[in-house]
C-alpha positions as CSV (number, residue, x, y, z in Angstrom):
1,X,-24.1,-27.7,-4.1
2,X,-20.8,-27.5,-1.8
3,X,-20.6,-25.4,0.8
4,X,-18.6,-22.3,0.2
5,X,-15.9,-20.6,2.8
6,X,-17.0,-17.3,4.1
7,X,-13.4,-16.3,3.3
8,X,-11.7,-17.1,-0.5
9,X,-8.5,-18.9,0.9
10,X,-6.4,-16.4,-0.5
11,X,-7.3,-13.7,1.5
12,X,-7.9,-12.5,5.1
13,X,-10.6,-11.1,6.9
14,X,-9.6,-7.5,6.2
15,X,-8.2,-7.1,2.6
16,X,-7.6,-3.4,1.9
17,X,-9.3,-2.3,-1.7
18,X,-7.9,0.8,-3.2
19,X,-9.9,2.9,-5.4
20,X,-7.8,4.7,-8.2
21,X,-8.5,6.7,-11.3
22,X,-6.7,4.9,-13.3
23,X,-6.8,1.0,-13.0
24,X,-4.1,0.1,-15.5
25,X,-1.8,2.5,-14.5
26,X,-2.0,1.6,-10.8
27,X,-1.3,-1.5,-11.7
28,X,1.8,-1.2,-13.6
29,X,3.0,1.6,-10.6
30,X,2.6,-1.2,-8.4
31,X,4.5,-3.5,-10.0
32,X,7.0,-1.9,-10.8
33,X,7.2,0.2,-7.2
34,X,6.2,-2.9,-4.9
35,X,7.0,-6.0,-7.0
36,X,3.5,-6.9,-6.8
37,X,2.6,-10.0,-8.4
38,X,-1.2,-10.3,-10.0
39,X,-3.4,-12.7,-9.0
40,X,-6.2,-14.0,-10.8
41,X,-8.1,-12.9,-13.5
42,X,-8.7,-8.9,-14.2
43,X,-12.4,-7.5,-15.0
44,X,-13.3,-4.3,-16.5
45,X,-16.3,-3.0,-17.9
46,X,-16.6,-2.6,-22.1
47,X,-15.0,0.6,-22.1
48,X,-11.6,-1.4,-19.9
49,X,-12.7,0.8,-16.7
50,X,-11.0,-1.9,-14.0
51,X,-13.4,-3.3,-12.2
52,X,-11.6,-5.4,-9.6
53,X,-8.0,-6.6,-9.4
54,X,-5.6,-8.4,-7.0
55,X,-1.9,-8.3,-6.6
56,X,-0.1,-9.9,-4.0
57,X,2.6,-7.9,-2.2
58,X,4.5,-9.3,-0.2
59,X,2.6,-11.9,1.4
60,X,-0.5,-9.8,1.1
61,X,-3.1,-9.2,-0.8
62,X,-4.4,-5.2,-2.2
63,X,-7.7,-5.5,-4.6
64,X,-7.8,-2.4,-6.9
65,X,-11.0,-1.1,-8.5
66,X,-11.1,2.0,-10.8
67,X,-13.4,5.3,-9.6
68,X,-16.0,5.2,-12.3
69,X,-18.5,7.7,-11.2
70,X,-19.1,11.1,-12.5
71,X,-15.4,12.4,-11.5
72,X,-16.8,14.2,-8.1
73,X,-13.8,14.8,-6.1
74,X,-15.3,13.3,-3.1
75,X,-15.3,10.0,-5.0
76,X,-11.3,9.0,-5.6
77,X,-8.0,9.9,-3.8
78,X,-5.5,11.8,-6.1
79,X,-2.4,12.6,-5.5
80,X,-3.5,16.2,-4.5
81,X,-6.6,14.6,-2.3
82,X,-5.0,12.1,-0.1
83,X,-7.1,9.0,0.7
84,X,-7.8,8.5,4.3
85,X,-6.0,5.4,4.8
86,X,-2.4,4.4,5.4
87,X,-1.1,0.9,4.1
88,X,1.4,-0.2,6.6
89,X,4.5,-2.5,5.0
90,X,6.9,-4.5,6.1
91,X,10.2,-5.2,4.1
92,X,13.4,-7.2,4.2
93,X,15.0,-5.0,2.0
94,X,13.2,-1.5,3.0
95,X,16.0,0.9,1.7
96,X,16.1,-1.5,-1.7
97,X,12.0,-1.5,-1.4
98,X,11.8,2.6,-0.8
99,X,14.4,3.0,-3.6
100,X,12.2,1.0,-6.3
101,X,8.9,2.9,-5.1
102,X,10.6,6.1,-5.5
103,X,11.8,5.5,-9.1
104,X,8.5,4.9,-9.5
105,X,7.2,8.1,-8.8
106,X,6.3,7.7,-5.4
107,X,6.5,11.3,-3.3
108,X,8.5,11.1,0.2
109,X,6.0,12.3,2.9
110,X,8.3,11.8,5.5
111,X,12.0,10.3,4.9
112,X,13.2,6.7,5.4
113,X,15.0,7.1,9.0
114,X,16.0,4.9,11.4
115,X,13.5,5.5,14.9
116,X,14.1,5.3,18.3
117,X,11.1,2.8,18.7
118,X,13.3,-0.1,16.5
119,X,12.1,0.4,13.2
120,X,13.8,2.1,9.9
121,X,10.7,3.2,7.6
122,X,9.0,6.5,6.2
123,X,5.8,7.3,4.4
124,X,5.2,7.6,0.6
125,X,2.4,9.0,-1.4
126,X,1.6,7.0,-4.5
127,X,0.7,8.6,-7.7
128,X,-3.2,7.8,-6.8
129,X,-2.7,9.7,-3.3
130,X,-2.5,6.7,-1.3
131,X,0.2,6.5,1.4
132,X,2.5,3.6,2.5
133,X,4.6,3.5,5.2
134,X,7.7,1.1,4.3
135,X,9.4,0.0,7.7
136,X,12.0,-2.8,8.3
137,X,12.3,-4.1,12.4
138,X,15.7,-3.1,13.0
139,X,16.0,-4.0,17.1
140,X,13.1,-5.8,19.5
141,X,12.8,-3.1,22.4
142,X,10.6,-3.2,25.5
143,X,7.7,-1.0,26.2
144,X,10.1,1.1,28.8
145,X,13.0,1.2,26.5
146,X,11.0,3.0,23.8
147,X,9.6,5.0,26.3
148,X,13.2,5.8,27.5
149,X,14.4,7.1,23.9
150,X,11.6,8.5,23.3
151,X,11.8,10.8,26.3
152,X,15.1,11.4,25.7
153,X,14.6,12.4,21.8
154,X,12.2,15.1,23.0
């Protein structure tokens, strides 16, 4: 038998997994809001409950799996129940990118601005109450140059 990697070569050694109530419709608002592409094969129990997913974002990969215990709130984010974690993008395109998440039905937490510390992004909630902060690099600043705007926004 051959020796397997510790790590599929497709992924890295963190790989966020989002937990959602409704696998096939996360999917499709991820598509359509991110351009994610899916990779690999889908599994879902009998009753189509996703089990584990993959779509690659970027140059990234987000595994999905659908919430199937007994509904308990403390189980799945929602979009009134926030989940505790923040996905952190980077785009080319982040007014285009913000734009397409939005149509999607994505909720503005805090507005796409540009930022004294060289970056245009804000925060969106998704539909499953995850947030993603879109952000584009817009200048390459030193440590005491951020510190200086920053000082000087307060």
């Amino acid at each position: 038998m051959a020796t397997a990697p510790p790590i599929p070569p497709h992924l890295t050694t963190v790989t966020p997994r989002l937990v959602v109530t409704d696998g096939a419709a996360a999917i499709d608002f991820y598509v359509a809001a991110f351009g994610a592409e899916p990779v690999g094969e889908r599994h879902t129990t009998p009753d189509g409950a996703l089990i584990h997913a993959e779509l690659r974002i970027g140059n990234a990969i987000v595994m999905l799996t659908q919430d199937t215990s007994d509904g308990s709130p403390a189980r799945a984010p929602s979009a009134e129940r926030p989940a505790g974690v923040i996905l952190a993008t980077y785009w080319d395109d982040v007014d285009g990118a913000w734009e397409r998440a939005r149509a999607a039905g994505a909720q503005v937490i805090y507005p796409l601005a540009d930022h004294f510390y060289g970056e245009r992004g804000g925060r969106l909630r998704d539909p499953f109450g995850h947030q993603w902060m879109l952000s584009r690099v817009t200048e390459v600043l030193s440590a005491d140059e951020i510190a200086r705007r920053g000082a000087a926004q307060s």
